[in-house]
C-alpha positions, 0 to 999 in steps of 0.5 A, a space after each residue: 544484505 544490508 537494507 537501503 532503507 533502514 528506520 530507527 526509533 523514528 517517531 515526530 509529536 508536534 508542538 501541539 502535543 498531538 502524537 503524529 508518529 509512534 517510535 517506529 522500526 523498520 528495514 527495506 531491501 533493495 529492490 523490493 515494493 512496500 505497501 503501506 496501508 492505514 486510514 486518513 491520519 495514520 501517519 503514513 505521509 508523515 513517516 514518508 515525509 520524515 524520511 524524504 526530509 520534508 519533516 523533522 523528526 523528534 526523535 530516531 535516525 533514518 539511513 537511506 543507501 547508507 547516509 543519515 537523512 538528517 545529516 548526509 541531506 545532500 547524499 539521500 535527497 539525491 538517492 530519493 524521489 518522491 510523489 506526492 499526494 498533492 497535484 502541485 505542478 509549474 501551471 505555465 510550464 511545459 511538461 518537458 521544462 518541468 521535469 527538466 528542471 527537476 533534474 538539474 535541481 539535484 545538480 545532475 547534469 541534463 540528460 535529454 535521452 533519460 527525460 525522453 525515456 521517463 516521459 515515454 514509459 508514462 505515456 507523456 512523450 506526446 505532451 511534453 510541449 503542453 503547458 501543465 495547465 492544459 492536463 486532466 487530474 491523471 496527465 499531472 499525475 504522471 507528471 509528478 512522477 516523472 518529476 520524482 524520477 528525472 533524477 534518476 533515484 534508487 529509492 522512490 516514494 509514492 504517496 497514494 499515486 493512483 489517488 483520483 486516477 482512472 482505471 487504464 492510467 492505474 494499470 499503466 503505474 502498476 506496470 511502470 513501478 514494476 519495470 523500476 524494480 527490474 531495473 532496481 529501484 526500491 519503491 515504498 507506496 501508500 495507498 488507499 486502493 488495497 489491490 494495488 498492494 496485493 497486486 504489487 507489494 511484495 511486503 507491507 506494513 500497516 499503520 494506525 494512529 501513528 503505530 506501524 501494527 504490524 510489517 510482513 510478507 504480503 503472503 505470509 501475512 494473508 497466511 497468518 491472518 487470513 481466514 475462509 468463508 465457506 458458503 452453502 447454498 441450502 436446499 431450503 431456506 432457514 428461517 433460524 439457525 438451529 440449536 444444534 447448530 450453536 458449536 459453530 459461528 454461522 450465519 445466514 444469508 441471502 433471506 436464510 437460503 445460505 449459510 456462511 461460516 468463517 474459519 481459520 484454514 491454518 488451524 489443526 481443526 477447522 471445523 468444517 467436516 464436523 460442521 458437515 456431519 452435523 448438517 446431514 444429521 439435521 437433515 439439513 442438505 445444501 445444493 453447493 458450497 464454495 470457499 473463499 480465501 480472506 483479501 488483503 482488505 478484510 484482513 487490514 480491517 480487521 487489524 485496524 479495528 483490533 487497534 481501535 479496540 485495543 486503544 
């Protein structure tokens, strides 16, 4: 199946000499979520912005449905909607002016039923003869929302779209980006909240100083790099790990009442029935013990630091 997105080689170095995007490859499926996690300056909006036409790149080619970005511009910005992070709306205008007004922008003709039914999913129909002004933070957020999705795009950008939203409105996002993917909608998100990735994505990538480190499946990944913590909750307290102990990266917690060892759960040999015999050999016993699989974060930390180090 050909991808509805497809990344070639794009990378974007300013004037300045300053490396905004590292050569970067990358396909997208129709229909599927993609999560794109990294810090404040990793490049994400950068890549979005290249895509959606608002940068120029220095180099590669992007597709999207099949046109080039750069040359078929008319064809893909009509196929791509966009949020982004900046709350930049039409202050004196009503809600339902502006994201008319969107619409016809991308010369389509008006269609009130499909305003109506966008402003209805984002919980806006009730505002939609109040002047943006009016709105809290999270009412214009829905707004540029409904702004991206007036014209009805097959490809939709969200650039930290739950950036300073509460809870319920979040909540609210997660359930209209998934209805989008019912209706086949391909939505590519950045995002600083890493649940919203786990909880939605079905693939991400990751980037750092510009460098797309690594793109996978959001279970593979957390399979391939994912690792467990086994707690014990000691019977007494340690005040020191013992020396015959020292064949296993431990290390106490809670004032030395519990024992954490991290492992690899993929592995052939986890070390932990071995741990265990070594334990009751020591006379050291435990009142509990639990496991704990690593979170999408702990494993984007970790390949963020590794980058860090790496550089």
């Amino acid at each position: 199946m050909e991808p509805i997105l497809s990344i070639r080689g794009l990378a974007k170095t300013y004037a300045t000499g300053v490396v905004a995007l590292e050569p970067t490859d990358l396909d997208i499926q129709k229909g599927e979520i993609f999560a794109l996690l990294g810090p404040n300056g990793a490049g994400k909006t950068t890549l979005i912005s290249i895509v959606c036409g608002i940068v120029t790149p220095s180099a590669g080619k992007v597709t999207a449905d099949g046109f080039d970005t750069q040359k078929d511009y008319r064809e893909t910005r009509a196929r791509i909607g966009l949020v982004p992070q900046e709350l930049t709306t039409d202050a004196f205008e009503s809600v339902w002016s502006t994201v008319s007004l969107s619409r016809g922008l991308f010369g389509k003709a008006p269609n009130p039923a499909h305003i109506e039914k966008v402003l209805r999913a984002l919980s806006l129909w009730d505002k939609r003869n109040d002047k943006i002004m009016t709105l809290s933070g999270g009412m214009k957020r829905r707004v540029l929302i409904a702004k991206a999705l007036s014209h009805e795009p097959t490809i939709l950008f969200l650039d930290e779209p739950t950036a300073g939203v509460d809870v319920e409105l979040r909540r609210d996002m997660w359930n209209l980006v998934r209805d989008l993917r019912e209706q086949g909608v391909t939505v590519i998100l950045t995002t600083h909240y890493i649940e919203e990735a786990e909880e939605m994505a079905d693939r991400v990538g990751v980037i750092s100083k510009g460098r797309l480190i690594v793109v996978d499946e959001k279970t593979a990944l957390m399979k391939k790099l994912g690792k467990k913590t086994l707690t014990l909750q000691l019977q007494e307290p340690l005040a020191a790990l013992p020396e015959g102990l020292s064949d296993w990266v431990l290390e106490l917690k809670d004032e030395g009442n519990e024992l954490e060892y991290v492992f690899d759960a993929t592995a052939e040999r986890t070390g932990v029935p071995s741990l265990l015999r070594r334990l009751a050999d020591l006379g050291i016993g435990f009142k509990d013990l639990n496991t704990r699989q690593s979170s999408l974060e702990d494993i984007f930390v970790d390949l963020v630091h590794r980058r860090e180090e790496a550089a």
